[in-house]
N, C-alpha and C positions, 0 to 999 in steps of 0.2 A: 400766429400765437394762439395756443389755446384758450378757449374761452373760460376762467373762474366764476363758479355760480352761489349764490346764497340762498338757502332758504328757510324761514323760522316759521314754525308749527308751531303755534299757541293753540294749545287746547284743555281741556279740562282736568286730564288727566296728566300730562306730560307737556312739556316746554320740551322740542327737538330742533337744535339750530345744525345745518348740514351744511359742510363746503366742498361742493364739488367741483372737476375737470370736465367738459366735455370734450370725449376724445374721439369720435366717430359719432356726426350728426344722422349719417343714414343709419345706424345699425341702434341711434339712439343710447349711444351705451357713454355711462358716466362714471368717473372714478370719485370717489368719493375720499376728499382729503381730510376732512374735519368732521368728528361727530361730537357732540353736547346735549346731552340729555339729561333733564332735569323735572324734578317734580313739581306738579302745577303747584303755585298757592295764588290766592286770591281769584281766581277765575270761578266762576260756577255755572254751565251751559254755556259755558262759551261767550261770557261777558264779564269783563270786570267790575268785580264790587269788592274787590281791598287794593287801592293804585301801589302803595308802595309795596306788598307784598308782591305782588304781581309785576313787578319793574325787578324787584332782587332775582325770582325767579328764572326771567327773559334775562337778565345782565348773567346770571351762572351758566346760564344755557350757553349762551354767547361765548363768553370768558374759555371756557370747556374745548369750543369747537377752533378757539381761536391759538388755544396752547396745542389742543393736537394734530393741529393742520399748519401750524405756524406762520399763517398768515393772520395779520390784523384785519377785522371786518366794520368794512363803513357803511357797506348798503347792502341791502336785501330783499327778499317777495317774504309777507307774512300773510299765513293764512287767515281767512275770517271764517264764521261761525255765527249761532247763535238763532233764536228765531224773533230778533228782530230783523234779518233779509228776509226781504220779500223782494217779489218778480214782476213784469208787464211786457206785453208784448207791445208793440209800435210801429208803423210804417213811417218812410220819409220816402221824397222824390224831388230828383232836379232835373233840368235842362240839360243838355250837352252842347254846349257853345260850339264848340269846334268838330261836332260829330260825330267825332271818335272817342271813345270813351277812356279815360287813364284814371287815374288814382284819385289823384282831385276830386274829379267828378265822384268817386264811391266816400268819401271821405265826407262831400259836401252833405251826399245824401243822408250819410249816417249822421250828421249836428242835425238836417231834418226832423230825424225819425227821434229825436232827442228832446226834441220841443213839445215834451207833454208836462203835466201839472205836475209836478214833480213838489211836495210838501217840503214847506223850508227845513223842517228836521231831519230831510231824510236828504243821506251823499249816495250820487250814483257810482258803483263800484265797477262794474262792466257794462261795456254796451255789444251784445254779440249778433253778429251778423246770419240771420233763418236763413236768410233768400231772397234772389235779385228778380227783377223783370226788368226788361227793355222791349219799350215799346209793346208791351202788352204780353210779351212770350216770356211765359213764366219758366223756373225751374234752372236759370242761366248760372252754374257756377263759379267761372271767374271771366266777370264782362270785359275788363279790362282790351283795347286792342279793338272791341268791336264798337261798329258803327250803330246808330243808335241818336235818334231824338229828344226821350226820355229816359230815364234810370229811375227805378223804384226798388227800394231795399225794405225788409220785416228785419227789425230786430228782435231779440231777448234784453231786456233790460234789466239788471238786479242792482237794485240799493238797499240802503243800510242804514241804520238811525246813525246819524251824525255825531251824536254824543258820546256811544259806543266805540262808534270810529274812532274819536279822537283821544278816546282812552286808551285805547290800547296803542296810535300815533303815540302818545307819549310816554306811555310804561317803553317802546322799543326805543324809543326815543332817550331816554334816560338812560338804557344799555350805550351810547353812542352807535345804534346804528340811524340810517337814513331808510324810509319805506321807500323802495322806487316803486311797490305798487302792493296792492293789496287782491289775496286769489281764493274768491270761493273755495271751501273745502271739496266738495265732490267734483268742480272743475280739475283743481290740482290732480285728487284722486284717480281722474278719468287719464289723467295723461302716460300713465302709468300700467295700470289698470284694464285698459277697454283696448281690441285693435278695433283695425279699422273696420274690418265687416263688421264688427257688430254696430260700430258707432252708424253703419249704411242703412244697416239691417233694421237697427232699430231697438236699442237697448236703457234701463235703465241703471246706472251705476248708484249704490246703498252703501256710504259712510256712515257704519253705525261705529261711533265713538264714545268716548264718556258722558259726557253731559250733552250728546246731540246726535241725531241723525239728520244726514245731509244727503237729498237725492238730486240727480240730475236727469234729464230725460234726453238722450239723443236721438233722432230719426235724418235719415239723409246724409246721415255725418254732420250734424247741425246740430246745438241744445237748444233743445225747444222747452224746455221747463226746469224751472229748478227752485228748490225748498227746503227749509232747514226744521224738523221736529226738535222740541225741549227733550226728548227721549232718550238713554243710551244707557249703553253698562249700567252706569253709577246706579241707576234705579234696579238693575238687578240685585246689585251688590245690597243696598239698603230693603230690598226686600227678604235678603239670606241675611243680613242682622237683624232684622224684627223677628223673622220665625225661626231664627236658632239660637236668639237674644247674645248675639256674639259685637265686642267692637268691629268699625266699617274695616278698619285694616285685615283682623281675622276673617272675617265675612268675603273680602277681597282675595285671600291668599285660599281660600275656600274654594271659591268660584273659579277660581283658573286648577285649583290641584283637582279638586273632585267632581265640578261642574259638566251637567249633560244638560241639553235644550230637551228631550224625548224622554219623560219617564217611563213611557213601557220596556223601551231599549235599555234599562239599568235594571241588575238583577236582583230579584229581593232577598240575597244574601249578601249582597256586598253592603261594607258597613265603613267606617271612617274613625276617628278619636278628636275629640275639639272638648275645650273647656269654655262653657258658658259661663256669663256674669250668673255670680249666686252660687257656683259649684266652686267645690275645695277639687275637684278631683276630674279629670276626665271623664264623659262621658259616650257611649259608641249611639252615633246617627243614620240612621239605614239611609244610603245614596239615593233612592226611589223616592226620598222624604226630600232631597235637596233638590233633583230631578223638576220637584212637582211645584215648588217655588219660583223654579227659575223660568220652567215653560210658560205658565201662565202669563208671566211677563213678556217675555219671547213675542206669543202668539199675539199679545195685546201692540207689541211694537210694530209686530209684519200687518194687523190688522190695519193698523192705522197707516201705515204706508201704502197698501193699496188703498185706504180709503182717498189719500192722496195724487195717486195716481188715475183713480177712476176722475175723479175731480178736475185731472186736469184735462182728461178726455183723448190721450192718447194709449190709453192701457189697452186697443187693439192693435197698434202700433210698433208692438215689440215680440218680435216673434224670436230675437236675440234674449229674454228674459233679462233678469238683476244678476248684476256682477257686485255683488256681497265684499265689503274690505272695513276696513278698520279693524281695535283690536278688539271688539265685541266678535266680530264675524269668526275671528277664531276658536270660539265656543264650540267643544264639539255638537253634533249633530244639529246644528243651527239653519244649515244649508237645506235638510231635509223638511223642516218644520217651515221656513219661508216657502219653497216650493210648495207644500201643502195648502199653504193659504193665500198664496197669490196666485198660485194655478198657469204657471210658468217656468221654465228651464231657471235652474239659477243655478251658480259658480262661485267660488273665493277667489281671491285673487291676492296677490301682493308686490312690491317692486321685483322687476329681473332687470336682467343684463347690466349688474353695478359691479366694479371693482373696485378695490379699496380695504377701506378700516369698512366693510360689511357685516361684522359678526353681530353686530347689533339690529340687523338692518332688514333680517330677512323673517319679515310678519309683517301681517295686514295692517298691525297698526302705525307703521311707518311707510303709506304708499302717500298720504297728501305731504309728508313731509318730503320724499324723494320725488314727486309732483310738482313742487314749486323750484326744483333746480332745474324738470323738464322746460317746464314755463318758463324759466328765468331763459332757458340756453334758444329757446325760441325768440325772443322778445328781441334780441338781436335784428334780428332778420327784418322785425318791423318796424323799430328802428332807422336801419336802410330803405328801407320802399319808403317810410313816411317822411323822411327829407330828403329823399332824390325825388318823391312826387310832389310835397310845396314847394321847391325850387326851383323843380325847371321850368324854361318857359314855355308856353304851350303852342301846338304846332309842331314843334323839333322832329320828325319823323327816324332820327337817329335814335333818338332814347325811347321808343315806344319799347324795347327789346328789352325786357324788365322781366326779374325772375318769376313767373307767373305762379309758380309753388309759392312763394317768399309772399306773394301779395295776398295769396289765397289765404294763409296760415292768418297774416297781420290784417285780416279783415277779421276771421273769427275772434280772434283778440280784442280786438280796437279799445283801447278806453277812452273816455273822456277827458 
């Protein structure tokens, strides 16, 4: 039977709940039966501060996706955000009783590598798996099957202020859905988003959204870093209403009709019509004048994201550059102006290979939303490995024959 997937993108901007099919696991491609798309309220960078506005919202989103895919929705992946996640790297290490190393044993490791101070306010949202050693030979991808004394695993750890969490636990909640789990923004994003050489090669994926930008750092095919800025659009937007003294709605409709990131690139005859607070009458705005608002912000956002990235000390790392998405990234000439200041190849991106109700679907600002149904259509598989490997007993030399992809995916995953 086909696998049905849910996914709800709570974000600053927009509530997107998606119901999809996954119909071909290799070629990754998902039909998409339900879309719900709604305007954010009560959210602001990716946190809530008005519960019940913020609960109508996520319930319309929901309601939307569930009349046009005709299926009732009880459970779902909801994205997180905001820059209260933060990140930590960790090691853990066990024994191998029986020599041979199976699931158990990677499993036991990673509650190891879990055993750090961890602040009562704060819930661990993922625990992702860098990289194995056995017995001291680093670089092991999937040990599983090998023999082996010790097993040592590095994780990525990301948590969340706990408060947060449970706010938005129950705004989804009050929609009647169930969270079966919660998925960093730029992880969702990447799933979509990134192939695989880059994720080898060494890339870093840039959800620049409304009220936040979310980066993630892969090397190896591994996240080795990941961070949430208070930064996005919306501060563009709120900079083209102070300098054109326009409300945030017109300032917005602004910014997507005439907005450029490169004022040299807009010509100093092209002009525009907008009525400002205080004016009876139209006035004409030279573009070069909106241009010059909007970069400044632009260049201060990529500033700060390599400041980021040098920070985390893998910015030699990436010879695959930023893969740019969200629905800021569709700014034009955005892409040129990042490259300029991080001093690396970069790209847009946004979902493929979707059939369906898609006409909505195809922008960067819907790739963590079509993200979480990758996620979702994966989480299966680990699922299977994670109770065929606490059940069986150990020794069995029948069952060691275990889908080694399946186990590898459901390590990167792992949560707590």
């Amino acid at each position: 039977m086909d696998e049905i997937v849910v996914g709800i993108d709570v974000g600053t901007t927009k509530v997107c709940t998606l119901v999809g099919r996954v119909e071909d696991e290799r070629e990754a491609s998902i039909r998409i039966l339900g879309v719900g798309i709604e305007p954010s309220d009560g959210i602001r960078k990716g946190i809530i501060v008005d519960l019940p506005a913020a609960s109508q919202a996520i319930k319309r989103s929901v309601e939307k996706a569930e009349s046009t895919s005709g299926l009732e929705i009880t459970t779902g992946l909801v994205s997180l955000a905001g820059a209260h996640v933060s990140s930590v790297n960790s090691r853990g290490a066990t024994g191998i009783p029986g020599g041979i190393i199976d699931a158990v044993d990677i499993a036991r490791a990673l509650e190891q590598a879990q055993a750090v101070a961890i602040p009562h306010d704060r819930e661990i949202v993922h625990v992702i798996q860098r990289g194995m050693t056995v017995d001291g030979q680093e670089g092991v991808r999937t040990p599983v099957g090998m023999h082996g004394y010790k097993l040592e695993v590095e994780t990525h750890i990301i948590t969340a202020a706990a408060t947060t969490v449970d706010n938005l636990r129950q705004c989804v909640g009050a929609a009647g859905v169930e969270i079966q789990q919660f998925v960093l923004n730029p992880l969702a994003s990447a799933e979509v988003v990134l192939t695989e050489n880059e994720r080898q090669m060494g890339v870093a994926v840039c959800d620049i959204g409304g009220g936040t930008t979310d980066l993630a750092i892969y090397v190896n095919g591994d996240v080795w870093h990941t961070m949430v800025l208070a930064v996005g659009g919306n501060h563009v937007t709120q900079d083209i209403a102070h300098g054109l003294r326009l409300p945030l709605s017109q300032a917005e409709e602004v910014k997507k009709q005439q907005g450029y990131a490169i004022r040299s690139e807009v010509g100093v005859e092209e002009f525009f019509s907008i009525r400002p607070f205080g004016e009876d009458h139209d006035v004409q705005i030279n573009r070069q004048d909106l241009a010059h608002i909007i970069e400044a912000r632009i260049e201060e956002t990529f500033r700060l994201i390599m400041q980021e990235v040098k920070r985390s000390g893998y910015d030699g790392l990436l010879p695959a550059g930023v893969v740019l998405t969200g629905g800021t990234s569709a700014l034009p000439g955005i892409k040129r102006i990042a490259s300029q200041i991080m001093g690396m190849p970069v790209r847009t991106a946004q979902p493929e290979n979707l059939t369906g109700l898609i006409d909505k679907l195809d922008s960067p600002a819907y790739s963590t939303s079509v993200g979480l149904l990758r996620w979702a259509a994966t989480m299966r598989d680990h699922d299977v490995v994670l109770s065929s490997g606490h059940n069986r007993s150990r020794g069995s030399k029948g069952e060691k024959n275990m889908d080694f992809e399946a186990i590898k995916n459901w390590m990167k995953r792992l949560l707590p």
